[in-house]
N, C-alpha and C positions, 0 to 999 in steps of 0.2 A: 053243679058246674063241671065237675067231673067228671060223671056220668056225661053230657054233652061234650064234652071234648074228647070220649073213645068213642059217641056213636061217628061224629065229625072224622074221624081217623079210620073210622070201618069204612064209613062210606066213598071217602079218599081213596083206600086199597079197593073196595069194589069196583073205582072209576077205572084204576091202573088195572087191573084184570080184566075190565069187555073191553078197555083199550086195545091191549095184546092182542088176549082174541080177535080182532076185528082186523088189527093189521095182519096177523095170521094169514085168517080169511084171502085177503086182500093178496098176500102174496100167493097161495095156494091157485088162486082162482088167475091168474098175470101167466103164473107157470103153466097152468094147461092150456090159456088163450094161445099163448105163444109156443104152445108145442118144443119145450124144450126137453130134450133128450139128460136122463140121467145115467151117470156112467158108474161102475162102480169100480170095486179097486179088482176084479179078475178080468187078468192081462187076454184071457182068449175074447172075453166078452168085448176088450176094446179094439181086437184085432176085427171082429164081425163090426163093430160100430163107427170108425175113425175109417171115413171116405173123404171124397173130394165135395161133397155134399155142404162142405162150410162155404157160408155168404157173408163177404168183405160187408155187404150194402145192411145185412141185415138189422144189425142197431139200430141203423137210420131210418129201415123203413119201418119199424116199431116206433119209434118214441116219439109217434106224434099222436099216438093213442092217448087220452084223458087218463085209461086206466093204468096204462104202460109207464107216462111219467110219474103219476102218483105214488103207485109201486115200486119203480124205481128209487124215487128220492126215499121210501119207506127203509127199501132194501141198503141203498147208500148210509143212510144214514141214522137207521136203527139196529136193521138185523147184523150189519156188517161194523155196528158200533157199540162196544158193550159198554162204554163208556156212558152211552143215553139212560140204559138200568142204572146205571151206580148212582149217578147225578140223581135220578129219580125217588132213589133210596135212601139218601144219605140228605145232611146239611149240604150246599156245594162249598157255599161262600164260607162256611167254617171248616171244611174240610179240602181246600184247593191243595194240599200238600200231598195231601193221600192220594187224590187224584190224580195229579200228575205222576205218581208211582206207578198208578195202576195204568196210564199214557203210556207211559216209557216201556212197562213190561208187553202191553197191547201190540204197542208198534215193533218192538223185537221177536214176535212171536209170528204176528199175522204177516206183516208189511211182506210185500216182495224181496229176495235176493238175488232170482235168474229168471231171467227172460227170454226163450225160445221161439226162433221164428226161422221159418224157410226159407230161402230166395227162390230156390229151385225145387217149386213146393210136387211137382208132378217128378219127382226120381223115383223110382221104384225101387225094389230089393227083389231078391229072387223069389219067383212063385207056390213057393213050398205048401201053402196054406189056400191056394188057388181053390183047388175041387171041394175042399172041407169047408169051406168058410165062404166062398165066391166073392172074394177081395183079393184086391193086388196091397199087398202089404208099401210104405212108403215111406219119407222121409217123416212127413207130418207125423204118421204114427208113431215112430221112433221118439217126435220131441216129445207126444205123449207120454209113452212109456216110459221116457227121463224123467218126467214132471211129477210122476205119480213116484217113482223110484226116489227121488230129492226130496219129495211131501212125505217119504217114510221116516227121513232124517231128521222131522222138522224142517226142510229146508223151504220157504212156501216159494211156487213157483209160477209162471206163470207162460203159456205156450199161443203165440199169434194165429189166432183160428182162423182171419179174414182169408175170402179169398183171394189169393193175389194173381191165379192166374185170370182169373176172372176179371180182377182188377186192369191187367195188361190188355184182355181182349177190348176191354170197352174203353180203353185211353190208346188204342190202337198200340202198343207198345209188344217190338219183339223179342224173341227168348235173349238177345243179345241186352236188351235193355231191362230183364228181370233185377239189380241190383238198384236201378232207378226205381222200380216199383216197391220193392223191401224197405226202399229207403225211405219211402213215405210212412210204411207202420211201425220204421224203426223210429222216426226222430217224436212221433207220437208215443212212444212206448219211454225212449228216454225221459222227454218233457213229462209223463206223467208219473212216469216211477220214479221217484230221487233216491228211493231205497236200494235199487235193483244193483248189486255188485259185480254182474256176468250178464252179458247182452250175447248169446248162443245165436249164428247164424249154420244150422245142421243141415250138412250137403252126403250125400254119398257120391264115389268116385266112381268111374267108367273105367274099371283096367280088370285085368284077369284076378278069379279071388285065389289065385297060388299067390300072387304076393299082397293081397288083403284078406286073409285068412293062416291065423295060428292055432297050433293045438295047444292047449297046457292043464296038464293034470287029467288027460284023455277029454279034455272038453271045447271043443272050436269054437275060437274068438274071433270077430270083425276088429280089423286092425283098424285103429285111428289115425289120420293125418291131420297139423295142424296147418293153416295156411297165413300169410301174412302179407301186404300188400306193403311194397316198396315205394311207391308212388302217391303215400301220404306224408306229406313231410315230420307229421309225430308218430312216424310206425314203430321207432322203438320203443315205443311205451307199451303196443300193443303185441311187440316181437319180447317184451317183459314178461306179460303175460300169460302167453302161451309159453313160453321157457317154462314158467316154475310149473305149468299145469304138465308142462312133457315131463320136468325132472321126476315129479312123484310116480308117474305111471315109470320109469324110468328105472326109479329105485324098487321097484317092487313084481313088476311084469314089464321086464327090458324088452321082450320081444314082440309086445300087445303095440307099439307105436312104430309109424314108419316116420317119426320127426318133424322137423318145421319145413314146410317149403315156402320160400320166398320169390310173391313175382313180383314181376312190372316187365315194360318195353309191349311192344305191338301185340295184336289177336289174345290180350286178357284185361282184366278189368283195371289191375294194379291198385287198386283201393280196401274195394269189397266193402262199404262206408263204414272202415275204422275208422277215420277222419272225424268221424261223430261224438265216438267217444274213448278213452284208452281203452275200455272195459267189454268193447266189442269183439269178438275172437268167430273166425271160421272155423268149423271142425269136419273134416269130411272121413264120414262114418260107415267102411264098408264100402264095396264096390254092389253094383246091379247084380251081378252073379252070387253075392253071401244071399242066407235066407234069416228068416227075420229070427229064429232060436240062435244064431252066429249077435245077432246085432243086440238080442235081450240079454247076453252073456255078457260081453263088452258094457255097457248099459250099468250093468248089476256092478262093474269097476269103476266103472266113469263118475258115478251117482260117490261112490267114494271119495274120487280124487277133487271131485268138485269140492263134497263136504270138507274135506282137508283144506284145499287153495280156501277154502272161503274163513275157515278157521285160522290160518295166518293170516289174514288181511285183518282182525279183529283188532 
């Protein structure tokens, strides 16, 4: 009897092993149908890779592949849950307590905290990297290079790849109307993230870089400005926000920020869809004339003071 009851238990763990493998497989084989690009963590490698090349439409015009959804839901809900091993491993129903520990520590680890997306996803930075590289460096790149700089911290992040101007051409919408377009992947990015504690709209500014550019410790920095829409009737909540994230750059590198500007009245948007949530904040990061070693500088501070604001919010 005993003897049958470890061959029973071999053959149980031999099931759970070509299971794996085969989801493996499965995902292995989804990622080269679909030609998805791996990025790794060297920053030049992302400056050659992070173009206007991203497609809003593309999820959708995948996922109506047989293998695409399968994979999908594989990837949803195995590879991206380690929770499906543990259950698989363990008693569940004698061990629901242990479980939910290992819930708790799962979702504090993985779960999103910031959320980056562009409104004005075509601004450019200055061409430094042009001839070497044959890319115009940009805002999107920028939220990249946060994403990856935050993900050093632990901080997991997440950056709105869709295209939006893409988006705007084919719902006829123009440059004056990109904050109606953002607004569509933001209210989808709040509804899906409940975790996310910073909703990053990352702009750079149009003015000379004499006054968006500092030196400090012989090293030039992209000054940041924060921005705040008066023309929502809960802006102080999101004029809170950018407060404490200006104080600590403030207390530390007083001369890296050009402060809060606050609009509304006629020829601006007066919103920028704070309205959505307190947790939404503008950043405008460098002017067209910095190059993009001024904005990875900056970047290398910022990725701090976020860690910090996010550590009092605890």
């Amino acid at each position: 009897m005993k003897k049958k009851f470890k061959v029973k238990r071999r053959f149980k763990f031999k099931k759970l092993i070509l299971l794996v493998i085969a989801i493996y497989l499965i995902y292995v084989i989804r990622n080269y149908t679909l030609n998805i690009k791996l990025i790794n963590s060297n920053e030049k490698f992302i400056y050659t890779t992070l173009d206007s090349s991203n497609n809003y439409s593309y999820e959708n015009n995948n996922n109506n592949n047989i293998i695409s959804k399968l994979s999908k839901y594989v990837e949803d809900n195995i590879f991206n849950n380690p929770i499906f091993f543990l259950k698989s491993q363990i008693n569940y129903n004698n061990k629901k307590e242990e479980i939910d520990n290992v819930s708790f520590l799962y979702e504090q680890n993985v779960l999103p905290l910031v959320y980056i997306y562009n409104s004005h996803q075509g601004e450019n930075y200055g061409m430094k990297y042009l001839e070497e590289y044959n890319i115009t460096p940009n805002v999107l790149m920028a939220a990249n290079m946060l994403k990856e700089k935050l993900e050093s911290k632990n901080i997991k992040t997440l950056v709105e790849e869709a295209n939006i101007l893409q988006y705007m051409q084919e719902n006829g919408l123009g440059f004056a109307n990109s904050y109606q377009a953002s607004r569509v992947f933001l209210e989808k990015a709040i509804n899906k993230y409940k975790s996310v504690k910073l909703f990053i709209d990352l702009h750079r500014d149009s003015v000379s870089n004499i006054s968006t550019t500092v030196n400090i410790n012989g090293k030039d920095y992209a000054k940041v400005l924060f921005v705040v829409g008066l023309e929502n009737e809960n802006y102080e909540k999101n004029l809170e926000v950018v407060t404490k994230l200006n104080n600590i750059i403030l207390s530390k590198y007083p001369n890296l920020t050009r402060g809060i500007m606050k609009k509304q009245g006629s020829g601006v948007n007066g919103i920028y869809n704070q309205d959505l949530n307190e947790n939404v904040i503008l950043i405008e990061l460098g002017s067209n004339e910095n190059n993009i070693d001024e904005i990875n500088n900056t970047l290398d501070i910022l990725k701090d003071v976020i860690g910090e604001y996010l550590n009092e919010k605890k």
